[in-house]
C-alpha positions as CSV (number, residue, x, y, z in Angstrom):
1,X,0.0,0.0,0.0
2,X,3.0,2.0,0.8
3,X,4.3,1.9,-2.3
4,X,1.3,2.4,-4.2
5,X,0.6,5.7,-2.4
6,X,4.6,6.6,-3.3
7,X,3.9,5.4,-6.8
8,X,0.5,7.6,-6.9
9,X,2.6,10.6,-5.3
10,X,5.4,10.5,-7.5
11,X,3.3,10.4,-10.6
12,X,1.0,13.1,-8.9
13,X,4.9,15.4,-8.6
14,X,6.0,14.6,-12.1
15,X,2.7,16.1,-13.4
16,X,3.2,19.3,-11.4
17,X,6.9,19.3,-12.2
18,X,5.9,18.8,-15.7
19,X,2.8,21.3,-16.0
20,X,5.1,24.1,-14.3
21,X,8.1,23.5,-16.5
22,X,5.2,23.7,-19.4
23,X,4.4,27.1,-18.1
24,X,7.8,28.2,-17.4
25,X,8.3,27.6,-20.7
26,X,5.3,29.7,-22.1
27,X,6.3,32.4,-19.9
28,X,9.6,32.7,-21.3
29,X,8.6,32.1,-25.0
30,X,5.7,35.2,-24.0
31,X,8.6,37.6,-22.5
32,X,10.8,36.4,-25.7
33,X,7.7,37.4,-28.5
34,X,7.2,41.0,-26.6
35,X,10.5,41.7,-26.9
36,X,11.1,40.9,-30.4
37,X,7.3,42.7,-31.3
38,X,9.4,45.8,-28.8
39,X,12.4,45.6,-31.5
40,X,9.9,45.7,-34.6
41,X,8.3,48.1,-33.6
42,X,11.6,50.3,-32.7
43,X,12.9,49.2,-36.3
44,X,9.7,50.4,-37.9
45,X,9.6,53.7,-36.0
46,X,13.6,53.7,-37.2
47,X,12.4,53.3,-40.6
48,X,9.8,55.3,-41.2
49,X,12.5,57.9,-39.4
50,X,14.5,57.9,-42.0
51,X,12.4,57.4,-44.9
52,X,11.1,61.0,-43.9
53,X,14.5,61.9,-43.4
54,X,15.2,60.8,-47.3
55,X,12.2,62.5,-48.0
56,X,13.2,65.7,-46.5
57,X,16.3,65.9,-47.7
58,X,14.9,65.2,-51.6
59,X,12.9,68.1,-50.8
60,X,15.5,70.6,-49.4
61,X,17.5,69.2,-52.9
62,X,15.0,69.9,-54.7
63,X,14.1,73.4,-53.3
64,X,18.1,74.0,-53.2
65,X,18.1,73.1,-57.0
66,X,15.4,75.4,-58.0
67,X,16.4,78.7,-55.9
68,X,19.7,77.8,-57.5
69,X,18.4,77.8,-60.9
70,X,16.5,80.7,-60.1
71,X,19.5,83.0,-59.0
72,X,21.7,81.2,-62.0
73,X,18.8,82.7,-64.7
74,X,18.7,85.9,-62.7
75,X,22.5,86.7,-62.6
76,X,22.6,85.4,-66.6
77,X,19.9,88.4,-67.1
78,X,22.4,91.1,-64.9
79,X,25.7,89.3,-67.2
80,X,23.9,90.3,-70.5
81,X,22.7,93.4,-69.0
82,X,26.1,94.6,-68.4
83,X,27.4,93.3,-71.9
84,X,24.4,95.2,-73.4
85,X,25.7,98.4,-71.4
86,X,29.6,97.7,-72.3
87,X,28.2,97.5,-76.1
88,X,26.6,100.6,-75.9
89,X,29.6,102.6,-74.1
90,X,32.2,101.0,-76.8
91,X,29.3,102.5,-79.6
92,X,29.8,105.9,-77.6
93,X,33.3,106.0,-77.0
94,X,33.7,105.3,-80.9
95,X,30.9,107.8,-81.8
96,X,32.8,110.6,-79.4
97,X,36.4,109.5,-81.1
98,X,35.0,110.2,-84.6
99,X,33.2,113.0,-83.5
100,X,37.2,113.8,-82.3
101,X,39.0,113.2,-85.5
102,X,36.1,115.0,-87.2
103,X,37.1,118.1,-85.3
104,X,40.7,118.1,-85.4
């Protein structure tokens, strides 16, 4: 009888050892999942970062590019202007150095 009752209880303490190494297990494998959905989550916030960041920085290109074309077209206007001006002085200058010769 003894050793049925030790039989019994010993069975009885496996299936407890057995259940709580079962939820030991699912414990750990729970802690494990939150902390890898924790790291997704920081690599999507990461990403999405510095997809703005690229998007940003296409922008401030792009707005770069076109003040710089701007300012390129606007300084190519003031360069002709000023060769138009130096044409007309040259035209004068000649225009007085005849007008010079004429009179001597």
């Amino acid at each position: 009888l003894i050793a049925e009752v030790e039989h019994k209880y010993s069975m009885q303490l496996s299936d407890v050892v057995t259940k709580y190494d079962h939820e030991k297990q699912v414990t750990e494998y729970s802690t494990q999942k939150k902390a890898l959905q924790n790291r997704e989550r920081q690599y999507q916030e990461g990403l999405a970062i510095a997809q703005q960041t690229v998007t940003n920085l296409k922008s401030e290109h792009a707005l770069s590019s076109e003040k710089a074309a701007a300012e390129i077209t606007r300084l190519e206007a003031v360069i002709k202007q000023q060769e138009m001006e130096k044409i007309d002085l040259l035209r004068s200058f000649e225009q007085e150095q005849s007008t010079v010769r004429i009179l001597r």
